[in-house]
Structures are given as structure tokens and as C-alpha cells.
C-alpha positions, 0 to 999 in steps of 0.5 A: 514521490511527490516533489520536495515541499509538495503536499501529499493527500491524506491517506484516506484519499490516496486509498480512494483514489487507488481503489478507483483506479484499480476498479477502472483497471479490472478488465485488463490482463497484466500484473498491477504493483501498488504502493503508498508513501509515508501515510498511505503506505500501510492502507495501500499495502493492505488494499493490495493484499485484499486484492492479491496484488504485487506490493512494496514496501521500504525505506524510500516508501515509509519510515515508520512501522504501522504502530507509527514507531520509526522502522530501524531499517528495511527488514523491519518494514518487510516483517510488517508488510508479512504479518499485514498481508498473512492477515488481510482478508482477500476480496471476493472478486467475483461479487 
């Protein structure tokens, strides 16, 4: 996480600079865990499950559902992150 006080990127930043850095990481052959914190959680997770990559989402990532709601806990969050990665379309990686 970002220092106390510390500015975090916009969301759609922090998206750009995720879906960067996994373009760079194509050619190599190990396991890739993505994540966002606060705004960029959800449209991190959602990148990696368009990707088929490992994700994580919890209280120490966001506090809040994507409908922007407060999430009453963990269990919550992992029931969005299903139903968000149930229905994300995959990328076709070989185009």
C-alpha cells in the first residue's frame, strides 16, 4: 500500500500501468498475482480474470463493494470478486 497520506493514481492509471506491465511480462513463464487497492481493486480484478491470472481481493485492498457500498466484511468482497470473475470475458491471447 501506498504510504500514509500518499496520493494514490486514479484508477484508470493504475489499470494502464497494470495492463503495461503484464504486456512487458508476456514472455515469461511464472505464476502473476494482480491486485488494486481502494479504486483500482475492482478494474484490477477484472483485468485479471480477463487474463486468467491469480487475484486477491479483502479488507486490506478495498473497503467497498463495486456498487460502491461499504463491504460488511471479507466474505462480501470474495462474493463480488466471484460473481466479477464468473462473468468477465477471457482475452484471446493468441491474437
Amino acid at each position: 500500500m501506498a504510504a500514509l497520506g500518499a496520493p494514490r493514481p486514479p484508477p484508470r492509471d493504475a489499470l494502464h500501468a497494470a495492463t503495461g506491465l503484464l504486456d512487458e511480462l508476456k514472455a515469461v513463464a511464472v505464476p502473476i498475482l494482480l491486485h488494486g487497492e481502494d479504486a483500482s481493486a475492482w478494474p484490477i480484478l477484472r483485468l485479471a480474470a480477463s487474463r486468467r491470472l491469480d487475484a486477491r481481493i479483502g479488507l486490506e485492498d478495498v473497503l467497498h463493494l463495486p456498487d460502491g457500498t461499504s463491504a460488511s466484511g471479507n466474505a462480501a468482497l470474495i462474493r463480488a470478486a466471484r460473481q466479477i470473475i464468473q462473468h468477465t470475458p477471457q482475452l484471446d491471447e493468441s491474437s
